[in-house]
N, C-alpha and C positions, 0 to 999 in steps of 0.2 A: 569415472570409471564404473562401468558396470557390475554384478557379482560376478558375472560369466565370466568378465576378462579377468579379472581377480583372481578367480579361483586358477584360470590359462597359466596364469602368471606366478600362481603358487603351486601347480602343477611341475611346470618346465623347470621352477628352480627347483622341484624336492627331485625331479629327474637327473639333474644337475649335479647335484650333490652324490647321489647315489652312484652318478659315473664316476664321478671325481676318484672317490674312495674304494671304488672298486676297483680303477688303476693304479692302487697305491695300496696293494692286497701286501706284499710283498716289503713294502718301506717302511724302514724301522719308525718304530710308536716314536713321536712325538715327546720330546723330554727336550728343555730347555731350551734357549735361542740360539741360533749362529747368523750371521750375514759375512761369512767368510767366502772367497774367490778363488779360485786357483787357475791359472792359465798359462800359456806359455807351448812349448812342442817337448815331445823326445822324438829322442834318436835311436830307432832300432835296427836291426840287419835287414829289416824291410827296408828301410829310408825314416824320415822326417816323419810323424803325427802330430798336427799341431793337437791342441789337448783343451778343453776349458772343462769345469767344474765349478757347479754354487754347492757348496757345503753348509745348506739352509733347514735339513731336516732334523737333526737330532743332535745337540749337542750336551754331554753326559760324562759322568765319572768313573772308571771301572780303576780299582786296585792305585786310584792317586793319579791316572793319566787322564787327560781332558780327550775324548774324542767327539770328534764333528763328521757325520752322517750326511750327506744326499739324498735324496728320496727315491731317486734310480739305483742307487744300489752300485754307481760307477766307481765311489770312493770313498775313502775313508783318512782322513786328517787327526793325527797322533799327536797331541803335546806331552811330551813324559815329564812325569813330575820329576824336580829335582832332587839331588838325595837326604837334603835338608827337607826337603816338604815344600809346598806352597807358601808364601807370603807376600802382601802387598809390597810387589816391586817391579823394575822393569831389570830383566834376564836378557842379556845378547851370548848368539852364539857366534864364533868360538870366540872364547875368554875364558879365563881360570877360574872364574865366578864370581857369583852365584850364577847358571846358568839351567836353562830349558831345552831339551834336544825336540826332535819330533819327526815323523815319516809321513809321507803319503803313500797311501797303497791303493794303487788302481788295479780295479776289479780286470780282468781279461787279456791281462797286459805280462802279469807274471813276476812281475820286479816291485821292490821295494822303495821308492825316491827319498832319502833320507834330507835332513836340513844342511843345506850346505852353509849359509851365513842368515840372520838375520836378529830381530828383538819380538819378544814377548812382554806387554806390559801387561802384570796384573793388577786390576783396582779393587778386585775384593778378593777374601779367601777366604773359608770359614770349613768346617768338616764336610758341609751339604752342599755346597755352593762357591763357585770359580766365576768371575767374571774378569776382562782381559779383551785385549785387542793383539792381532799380530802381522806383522809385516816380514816376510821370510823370502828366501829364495833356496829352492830346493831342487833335488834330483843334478846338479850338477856332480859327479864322480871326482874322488880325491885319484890325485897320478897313482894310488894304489889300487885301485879299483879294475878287477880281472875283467868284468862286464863290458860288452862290445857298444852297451847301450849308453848315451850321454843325451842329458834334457836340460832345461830350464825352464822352469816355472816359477811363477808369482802367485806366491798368495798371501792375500792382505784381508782383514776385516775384522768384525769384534765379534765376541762368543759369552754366553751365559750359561756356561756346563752344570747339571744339576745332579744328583744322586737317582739314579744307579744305571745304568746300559743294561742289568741286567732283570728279565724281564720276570 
């Protein structure tokens, strides 16, 4: 390889980068891991929207709740802490407890999808630091639920929530 092409080649990629970032002007900073999914459709007075979401950009702690961020901005994935606190265990919802609730709120949609059934396992906890996997199914409405809208969605994958969402 020559210098020329070298330099091409370390050109294109500082170009590269610089686009990246600059698409992501807007996407919350970068705080700890997620490889969480969410997919599935709702149902609104429109019709059917199937729905997918990687909840891969920001996963963080504000005030004891675990949230997990996207990097578009489409949504946001809630674990509320329980009212004992955090500890190494696995939490299914509904059950008497020890338990984890959690929402998804999608941006542009207007509604809240709260957790209709599933588990939260945590494997670590510590005042700074949350790591845990979760397999849920959410946005399904209970028979008291006034909302015209009805969904289902899956989301499953692990999270390393760090201190602090706030910037």
């Amino acid at each position: 390889m020559t210098c020329r092409s070298a330099a091409r080649i370390a050109l294109t990629i500082g170009v590269g980068v610089l686009t990246l970032s600059a698409c992501q002007e807007d996407a919350p900073r970068l705080i700890g891991s997620a490889a969480v999914y969410a997919s599935g459709y709702i149902r609104t007075v429109a019709g059917r929207r199937d729905l997918a979401i990687r909840l891969d950009r920001q996963a963080c702690l504000t005030r004891g709740n675990v949230n997990l961020r996207d990097a578009s901005g489409l949504g946001v994935l809630v674990i509320l802490q329980p009212a004992a606190g955090w500890t190494v265990r696995r939490y299914s919802w509904p059950t008497p407890s020890p338990r984890a609730r959690g929402l998804l709120n999608i941006s542009g949609v207007g509604y809240v999808y709260p957790l209709w059934r599933g588990t939260t396992v945590i494997t670590r906890a510590d005042g700074t630091l949350i790591e845990g996997e979760i397999d849920w199914t959410i946005g399904e409405p209970s028979g008291g639920a006034a909302d015209t809208t009805s969904s289902r969605l899956r989301v499953v994958g692990r999270f390393r929530a760090e201190m602090s969402c706030d910037d």
